[in-house]
N, C-alpha and C positions, 0 to 999 in steps of 0.2 A: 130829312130822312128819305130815302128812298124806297120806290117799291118792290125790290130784290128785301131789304132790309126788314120793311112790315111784313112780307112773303115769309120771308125765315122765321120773326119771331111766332107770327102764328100758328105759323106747323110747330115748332116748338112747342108751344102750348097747348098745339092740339095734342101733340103725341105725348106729354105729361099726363093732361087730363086724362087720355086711353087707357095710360099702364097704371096710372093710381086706380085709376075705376074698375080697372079689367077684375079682379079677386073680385070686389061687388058685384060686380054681372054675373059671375060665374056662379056665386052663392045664391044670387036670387033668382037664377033660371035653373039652376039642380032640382030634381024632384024632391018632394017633402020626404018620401021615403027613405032618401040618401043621407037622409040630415039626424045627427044623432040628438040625444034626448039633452036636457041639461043637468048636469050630476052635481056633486056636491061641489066641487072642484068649482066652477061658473060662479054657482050662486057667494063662493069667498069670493074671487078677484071680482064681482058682482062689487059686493061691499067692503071689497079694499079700495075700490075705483071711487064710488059712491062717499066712502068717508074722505078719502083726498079733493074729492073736489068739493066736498061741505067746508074742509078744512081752508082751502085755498080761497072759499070766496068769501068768508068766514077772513080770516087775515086782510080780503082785499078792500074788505068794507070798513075795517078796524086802521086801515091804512088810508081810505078817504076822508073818515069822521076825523083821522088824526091831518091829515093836507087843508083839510075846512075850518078849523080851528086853529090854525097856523096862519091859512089865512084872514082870518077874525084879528089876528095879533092877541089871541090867546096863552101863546108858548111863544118861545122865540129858539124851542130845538130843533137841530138842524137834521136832522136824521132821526126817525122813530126808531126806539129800542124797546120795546115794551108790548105785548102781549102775542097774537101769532105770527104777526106779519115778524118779528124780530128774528122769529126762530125760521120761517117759512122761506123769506127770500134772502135773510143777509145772518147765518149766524156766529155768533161771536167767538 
């Protein structure tokens, strides 16, 4: 590798990191006063967020209990189809 090479990706990565952060800066240096109240609207996608990711680690842990048991030579299925991970990542 060369040092042109490391040069480049760095600034690449510097300048990713800038623009993904930039909206965060800007949010948390606006005054309080700018900043609107949380309405009904928030507190749903609140808890549409919150039930999805209950859901997904929920499935992720019903999908290691089922990899841990396979590896026991408990089962000899090749593919979990059964409870959410069935529905969550592969459904049928």
């Amino acid at each position: 590798m060369t040092f042109t090479f490391v040069t480049e990706v760095i600034l690449l990565t510097a300048t990713w990191i800038a623009l993904v952060g930039l909206p965060v800066w800007l949010v948390n240096t606006s005054p309080a006063r700018l900043s609107a109240t949380l309405g009904m609207r928030d507190y749903v996608a609140l808890s549409i967020y919150i039930s999805g990711l209950v859901f997904e680690t929920y499935a992720d842990y019903q999908k290691f209990v089922w990899r841990k048991a396979k590896d026991l030579k408990q089962h000899n299925e090749s593919f979990i189809s059964s409870g959410l991970w069935s529905i969550s990542r592969h459904p049928k």
